[in-house]
C-alpha positions as a LaTeX table, in Angstrom:
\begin{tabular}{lrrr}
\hline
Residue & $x$ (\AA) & $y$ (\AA) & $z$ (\AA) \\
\hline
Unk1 & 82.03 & 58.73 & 114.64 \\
Unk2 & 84.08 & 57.03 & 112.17 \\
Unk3 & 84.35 & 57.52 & 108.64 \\
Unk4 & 81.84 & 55.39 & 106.43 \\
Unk5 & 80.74 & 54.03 & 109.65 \\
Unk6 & 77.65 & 52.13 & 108.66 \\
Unk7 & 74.16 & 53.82 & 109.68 \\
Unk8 & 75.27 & 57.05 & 111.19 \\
Unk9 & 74.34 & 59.80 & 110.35 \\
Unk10 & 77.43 & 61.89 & 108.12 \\
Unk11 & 78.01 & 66.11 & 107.81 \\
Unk12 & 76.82 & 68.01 & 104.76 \\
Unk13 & 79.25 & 70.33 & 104.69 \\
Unk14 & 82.08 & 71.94 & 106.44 \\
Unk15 & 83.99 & 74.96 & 107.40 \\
Unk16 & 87.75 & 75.23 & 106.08 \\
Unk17 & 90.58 & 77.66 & 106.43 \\
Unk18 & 93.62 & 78.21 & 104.67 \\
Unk19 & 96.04 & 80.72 & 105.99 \\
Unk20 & 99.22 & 81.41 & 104.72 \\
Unk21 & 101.71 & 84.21 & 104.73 \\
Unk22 & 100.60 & 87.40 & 102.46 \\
Unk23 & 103.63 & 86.36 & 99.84 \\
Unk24 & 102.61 & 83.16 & 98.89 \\
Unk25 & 98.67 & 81.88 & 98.61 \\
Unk26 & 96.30 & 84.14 & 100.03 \\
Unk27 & 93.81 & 83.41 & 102.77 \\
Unk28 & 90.90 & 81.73 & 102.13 \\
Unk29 & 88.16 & 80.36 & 103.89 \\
Unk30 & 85.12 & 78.05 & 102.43 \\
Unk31 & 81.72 & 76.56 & 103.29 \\
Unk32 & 82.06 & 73.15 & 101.23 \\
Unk33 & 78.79 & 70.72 & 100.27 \\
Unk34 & 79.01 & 67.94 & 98.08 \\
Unk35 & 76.91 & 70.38 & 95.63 \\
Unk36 & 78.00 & 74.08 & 96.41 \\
Unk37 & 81.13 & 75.96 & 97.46 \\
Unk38 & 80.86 & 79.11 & 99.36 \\
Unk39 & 84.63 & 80.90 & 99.32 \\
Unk40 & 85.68 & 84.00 & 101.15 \\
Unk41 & 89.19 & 85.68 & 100.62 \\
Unk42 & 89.37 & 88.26 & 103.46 \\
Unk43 & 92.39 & 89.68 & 102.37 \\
Unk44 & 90.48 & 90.96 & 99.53 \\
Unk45 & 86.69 & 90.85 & 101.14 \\
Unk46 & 85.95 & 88.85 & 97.95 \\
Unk47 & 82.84 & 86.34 & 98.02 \\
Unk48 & 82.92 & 83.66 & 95.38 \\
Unk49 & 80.06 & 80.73 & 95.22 \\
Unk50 & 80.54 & 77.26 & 92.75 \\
Unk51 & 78.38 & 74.32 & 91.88 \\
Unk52 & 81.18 & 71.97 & 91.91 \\
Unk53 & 78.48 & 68.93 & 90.50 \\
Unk54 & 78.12 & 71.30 & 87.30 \\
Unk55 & 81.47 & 72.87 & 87.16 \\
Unk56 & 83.95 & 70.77 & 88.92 \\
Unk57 & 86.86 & 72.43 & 88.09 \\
Unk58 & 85.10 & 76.45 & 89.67 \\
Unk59 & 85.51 & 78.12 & 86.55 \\
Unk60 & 81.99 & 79.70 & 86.66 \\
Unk61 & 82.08 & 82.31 & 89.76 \\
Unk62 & 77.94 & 82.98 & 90.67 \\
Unk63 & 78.03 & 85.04 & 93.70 \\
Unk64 & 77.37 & 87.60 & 91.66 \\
Unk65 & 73.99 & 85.97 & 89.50 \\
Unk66 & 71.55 & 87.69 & 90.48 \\
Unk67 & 69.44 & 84.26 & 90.36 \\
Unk68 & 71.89 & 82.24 & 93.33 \\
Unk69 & 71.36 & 85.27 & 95.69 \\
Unk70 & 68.99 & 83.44 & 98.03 \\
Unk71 & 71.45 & 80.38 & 97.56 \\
Unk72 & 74.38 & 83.04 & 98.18 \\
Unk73 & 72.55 & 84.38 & 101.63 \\
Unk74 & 71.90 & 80.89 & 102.70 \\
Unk75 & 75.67 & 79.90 & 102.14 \\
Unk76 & 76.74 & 83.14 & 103.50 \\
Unk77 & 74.62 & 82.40 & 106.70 \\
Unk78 & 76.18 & 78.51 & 107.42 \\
Unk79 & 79.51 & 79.87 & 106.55 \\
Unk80 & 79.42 & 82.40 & 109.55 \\
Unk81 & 77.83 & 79.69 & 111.48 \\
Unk82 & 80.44 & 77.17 & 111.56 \\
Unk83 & 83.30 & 79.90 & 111.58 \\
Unk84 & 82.25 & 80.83 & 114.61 \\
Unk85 & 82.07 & 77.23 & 115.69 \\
Unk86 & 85.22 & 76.70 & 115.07 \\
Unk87 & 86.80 & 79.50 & 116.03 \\
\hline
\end{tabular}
């Protein structure tokens, strides 16, 4: 499919990785929507989840409010999904 290509259909989010060497930027991986951003460090096991339309520049860490935990397990859940995909 091409980019912008006009009436098809376009993803909703995707999977990213970033892995580096221990000294520099830590690894990260992320579940990215337009809306939402699910990250995962697993050199820490640390879980972080933004709404990048109300905080753009993910300031505001809510994995941890206890009113996004549905939000959190459904992030959580299409994370794993396409890391597996893609791995």
């Amino acid at each position: 499919q091409e980019c912008g290509e006009k009436g098809k259909a376009w993803r909703n989010d995707f999977y990213y990785e970033h892995t580096t060497p221990k000294i520099s930027i830590p690894r990260s991986e992320a579940l990215v929507r337009k809306d939402w951003k699910y990250m995962y460090w697993p050199d820490h096991k640390l879980e972080q989840l933004f709404d990048v339309v109300l905080d753009p520049m993910e300031v505001q860490d809510l994995a941890k409010d206890p009113t996004q935990s549905k939000r959190l397990r459904r992030m959580r859940k299409r994370f794993e999904v396409l890391r597996m995909a893609a791995h």
